[in-house]
N, C-alpha and C positions, 0 to 999 in steps of 0.2 A: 641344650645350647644356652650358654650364658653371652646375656647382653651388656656392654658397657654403658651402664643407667648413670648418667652423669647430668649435672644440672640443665635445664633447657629457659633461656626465659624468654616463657610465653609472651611477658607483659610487655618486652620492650619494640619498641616500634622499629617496623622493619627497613636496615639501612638502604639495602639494594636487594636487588632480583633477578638472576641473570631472565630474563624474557620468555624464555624454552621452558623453562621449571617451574613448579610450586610446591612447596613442603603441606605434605598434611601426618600429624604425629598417628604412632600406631601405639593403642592404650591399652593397656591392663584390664579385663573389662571387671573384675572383681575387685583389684587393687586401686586402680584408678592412672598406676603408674604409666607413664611412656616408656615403650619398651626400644622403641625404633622408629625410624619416618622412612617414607614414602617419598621417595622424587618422583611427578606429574609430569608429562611432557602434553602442553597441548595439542600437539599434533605427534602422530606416528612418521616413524622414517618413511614408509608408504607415502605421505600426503605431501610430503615436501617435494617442493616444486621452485627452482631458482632461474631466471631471466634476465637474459645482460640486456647492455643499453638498447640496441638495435633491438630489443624485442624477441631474439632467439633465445632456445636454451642454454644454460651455460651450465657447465660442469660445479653437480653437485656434490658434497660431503659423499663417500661411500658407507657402506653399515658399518663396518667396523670400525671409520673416524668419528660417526657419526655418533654412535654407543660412547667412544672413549670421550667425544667432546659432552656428552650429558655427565658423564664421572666429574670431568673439570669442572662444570657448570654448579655440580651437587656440592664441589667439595669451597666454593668459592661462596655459594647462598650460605653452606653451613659457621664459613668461618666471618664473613659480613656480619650477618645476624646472632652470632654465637654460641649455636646450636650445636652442643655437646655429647645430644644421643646420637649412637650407635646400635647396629649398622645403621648405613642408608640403602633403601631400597630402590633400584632402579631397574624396569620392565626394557629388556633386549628385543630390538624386532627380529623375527625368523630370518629377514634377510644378514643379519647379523652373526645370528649364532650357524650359520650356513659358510661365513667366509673363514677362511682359515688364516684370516690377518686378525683377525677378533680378541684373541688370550695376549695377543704380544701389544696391541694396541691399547686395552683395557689396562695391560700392566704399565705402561709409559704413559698412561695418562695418571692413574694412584700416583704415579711416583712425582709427576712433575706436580702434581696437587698436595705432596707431602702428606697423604696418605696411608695408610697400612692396605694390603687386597681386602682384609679382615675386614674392614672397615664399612663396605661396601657388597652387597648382597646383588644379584645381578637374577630376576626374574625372567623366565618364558612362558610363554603361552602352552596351557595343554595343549591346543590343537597345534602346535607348529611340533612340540615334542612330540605327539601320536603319529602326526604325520609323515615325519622325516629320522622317525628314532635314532639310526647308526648316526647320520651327519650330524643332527643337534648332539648327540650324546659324545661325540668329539669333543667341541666347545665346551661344555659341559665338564668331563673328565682334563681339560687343559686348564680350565681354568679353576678349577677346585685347588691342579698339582701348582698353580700359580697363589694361593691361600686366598682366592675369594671365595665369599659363602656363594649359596643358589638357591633357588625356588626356583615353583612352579606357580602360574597365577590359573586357578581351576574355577574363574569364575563364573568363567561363559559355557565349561564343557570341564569335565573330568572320564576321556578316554585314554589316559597314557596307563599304559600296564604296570603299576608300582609296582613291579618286582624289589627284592629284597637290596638287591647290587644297586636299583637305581634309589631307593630310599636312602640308603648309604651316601650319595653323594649331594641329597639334596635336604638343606635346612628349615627351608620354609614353605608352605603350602597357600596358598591365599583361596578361602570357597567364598560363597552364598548362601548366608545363611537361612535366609528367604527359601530358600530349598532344601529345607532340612526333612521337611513336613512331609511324613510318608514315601519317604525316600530312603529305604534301610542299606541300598547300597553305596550311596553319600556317605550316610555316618559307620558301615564298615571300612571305608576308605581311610576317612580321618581317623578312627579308633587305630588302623592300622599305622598311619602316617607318623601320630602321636605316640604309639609304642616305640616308635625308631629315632625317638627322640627328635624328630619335627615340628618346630611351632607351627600352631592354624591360627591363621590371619582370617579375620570373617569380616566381610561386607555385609550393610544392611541387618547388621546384629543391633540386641537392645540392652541397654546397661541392666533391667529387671530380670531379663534371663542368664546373667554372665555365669551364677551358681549353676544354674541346669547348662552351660554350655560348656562348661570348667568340666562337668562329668563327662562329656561326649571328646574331651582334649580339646575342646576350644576357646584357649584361655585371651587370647589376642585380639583386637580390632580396628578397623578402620572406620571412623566418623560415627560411632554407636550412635542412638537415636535414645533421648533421654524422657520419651512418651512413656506415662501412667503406663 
């Protein structure tokens, strides 16, 4: 999978923020280079919670406005601050990739954010993809035929059956690298992920191991740890 590596500048101070987000760069852990970022949401669609004046509830965002207003929010921080890498990666709640307004909604928010689908990498959780396989794998197959990328974030749990059809549809894999260690069924995963031309995104990886992790196909990271 080829990324569009275009200049990022780190140094300049950041103009605006949409609130919901925060960029953290996904690096090279050999090269050093930024391959792609990471859109953060502080809070999951689960946690959101809205209250009109009187103090009742009021009608919240649904998961699939919900999903498409983070796209807006990603594509609005990247173009403020001037953040040129490609894709962006943003984690879908289960309730999201569950509604079947999700692929049409994702796509009219790219578009109103002038956007490419390509542009934008659209993450789930293993456990929502194990759990619910035919329904997420809808979402999934809609929005791939809509030219967004996908992953899978395997950092809490890796039980989704990577069959071959599903490795085909997904780009990114995100583990633990922390859990490498005597774990041969971990790293036949990624060996296998990585033959199907999958990047692995590692958490909790260390810039000293990148050579030993580059052989297991885990050339990517999030916030490597720059300890002796």
């Amino acid at each position: 999978m080829q990324h569009a590596r275009m200049r990022v500048h780190s140094t300049s101070p950041v103009k605006a923020a949409p609130p919901r987000l925060r960029f953290e760069p996904v690096v090279h852990l050999v090269k050093g280079d930024v391959a792609c970022t990471l859109a953060e949401s502080p809070k999951r669609f689960e946690e959101l919670a809205a209250f009109g004046p009187s103090g009742l509830v009021s009608e919240a965002a649904g998961p699939a406005e919900w999903l498409a207003n983070q796209i807006e929010d990603a594509a609005m921080y990247a173009r403020v601050n001037d953040i040129a890498i490609r894709p962006i990666h943003l984690e879908a709640p289960v309730a999201a990739m569950m509604h079947p307004d999700t692929p049409v909604a994702c796509e009219a928010a790219v578009a109103r954010s002038r956007l490419l689908p390509q542009e934008i990498c659209i993450e789930v959780s293993d456990s929502s993809l194990a759990q619910s396989r035919n329904d997420v794998l809808k979402s999934i197959e809609s929005l791939r035929r809509k030219g967004f990328r996908l992953g899978v974030n395997a950092t809490q749990s890796w039980s989704t059956p990577m069959d071959t059809s599903l490795r085909l549809l997904l780009d990114t894999v995100r583990i633990d690298a922390r859990e490498l260690d005597g774990n041969p069924d971990l790293i036949g995963r990624i060996d296998a992920a990585a033959c199907c031309g999958m990047s692995v995104i590692a958490e909790g990886a260390r810039y000293r191991d990148g050579a030993e992790l580059a052989e297991m196909g885990i050339e990517l990271a999030i916030r490597p740890s720059t300890d002796a």
